[in-house]
C-alpha positions in Angstrom: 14.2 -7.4 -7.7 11.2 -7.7 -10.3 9.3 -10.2 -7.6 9.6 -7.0 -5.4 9.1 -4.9 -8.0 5.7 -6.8 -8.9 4.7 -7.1 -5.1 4.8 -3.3 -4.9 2.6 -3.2 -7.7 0.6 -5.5 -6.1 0.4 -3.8 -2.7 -0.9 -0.4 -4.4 -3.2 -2.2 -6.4 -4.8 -3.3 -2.8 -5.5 0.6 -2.2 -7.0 1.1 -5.5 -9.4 -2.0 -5.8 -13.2 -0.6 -4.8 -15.2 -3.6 -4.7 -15.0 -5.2 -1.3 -15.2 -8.8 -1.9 -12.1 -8.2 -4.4 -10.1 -5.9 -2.4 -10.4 -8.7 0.3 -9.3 -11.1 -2.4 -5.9 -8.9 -2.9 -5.0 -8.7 0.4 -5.6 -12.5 1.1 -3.2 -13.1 -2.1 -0.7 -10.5 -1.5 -0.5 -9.7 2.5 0.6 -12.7 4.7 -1.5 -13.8 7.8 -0.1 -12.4 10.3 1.1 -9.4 8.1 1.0 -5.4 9.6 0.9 -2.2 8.1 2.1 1.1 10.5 2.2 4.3 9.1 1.6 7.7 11.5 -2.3 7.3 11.6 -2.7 4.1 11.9 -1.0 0.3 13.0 -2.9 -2.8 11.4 -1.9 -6.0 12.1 -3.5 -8.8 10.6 -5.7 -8.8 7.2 -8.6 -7.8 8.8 -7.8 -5.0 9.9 -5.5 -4.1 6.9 -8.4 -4.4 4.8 -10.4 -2.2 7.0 -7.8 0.3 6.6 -7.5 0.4 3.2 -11.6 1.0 3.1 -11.0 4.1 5.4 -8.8 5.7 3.1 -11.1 4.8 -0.1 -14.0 6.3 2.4 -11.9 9.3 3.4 -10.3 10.0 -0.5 -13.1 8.5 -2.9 -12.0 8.5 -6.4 -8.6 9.4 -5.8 -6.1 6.4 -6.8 -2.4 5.3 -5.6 0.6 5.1 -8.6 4.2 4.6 -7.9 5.8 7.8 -7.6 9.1 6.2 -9.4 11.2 3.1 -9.2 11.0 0.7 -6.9 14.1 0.1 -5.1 14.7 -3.4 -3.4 17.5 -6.0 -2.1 17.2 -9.3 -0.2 13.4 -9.4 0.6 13.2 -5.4 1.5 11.3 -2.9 -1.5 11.5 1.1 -1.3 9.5 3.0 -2.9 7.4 6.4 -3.3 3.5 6.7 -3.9 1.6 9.6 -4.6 -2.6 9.6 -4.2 -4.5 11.8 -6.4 -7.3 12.6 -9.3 -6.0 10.2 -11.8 -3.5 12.3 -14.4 -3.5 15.1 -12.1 -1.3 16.3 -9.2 -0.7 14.0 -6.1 -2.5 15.4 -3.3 -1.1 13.4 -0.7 2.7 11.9 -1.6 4.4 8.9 0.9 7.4 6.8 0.9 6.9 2.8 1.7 9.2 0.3 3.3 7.5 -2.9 2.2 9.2 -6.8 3.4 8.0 -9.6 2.1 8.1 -12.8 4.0 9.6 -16.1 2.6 6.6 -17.5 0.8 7.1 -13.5 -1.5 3.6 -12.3 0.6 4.2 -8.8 2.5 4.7 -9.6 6.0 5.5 -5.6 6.8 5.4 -2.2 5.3 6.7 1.3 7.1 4.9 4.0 5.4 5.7 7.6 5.7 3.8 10.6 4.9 5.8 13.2 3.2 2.8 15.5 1.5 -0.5 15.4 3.2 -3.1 18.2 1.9 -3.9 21.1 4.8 -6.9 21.2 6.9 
């Protein structure tokens, strides 16, 4: 549980890291290969275009930053958990729910994100 627990960690600090050439870092250390991230806006596959993704949403919500939105809950190689996006100490503006799997060598091979708060238009 605490290796999923820390990968979780991990995988939100991937959203929250600015700098390019570090964010790419993180996601080489943390995402495997031929990992894929799906939520209702988008479908990555591969680190490229996970990367890519993650910029969007920096682009789209500048200054805004992920937290865990309570425990992490996890068995076998499968974590659950809520995030919430917003001004940091303030109110989430937009709140999701994750399903993260990590692959044998503890990378993330998948996470099912779901969007349960998103701000109106």
């Amino acid at each position: 549980m605490s290796d999923l627990q820390d990968l979780a960690e991990r995988y939100l600090a991937t959203w929250n890291e600015t700098d390019p050439a570090a964010r790419r870092r993180l996601v080489d250390e943390v995402w495997a290969e031929d990992g894929s991230y799906t939520d209702p806006l988008v479908a990555a596959e591969g680190r490229d275009a996970i990367d890519a993704t993650l910029g969007a949403v920096q682009a789209q919500f500048p200054g805004l930053v992920f937290t865990l939105g309570g425990a992490v809950d996890a068995h076998h190689d499968i974590a659950r958990f809520t995030w919430e996006l917003g001004p940091q100490g303030a109110e989430a503006l937009v709140v999701g729910f994750d399903v993260l799997v990590a692959d044998a060598g503890g990378r993330i091979k998948q996470v099912h994100g779901f969007l349960d708060k998103v701000p109106s238009a």
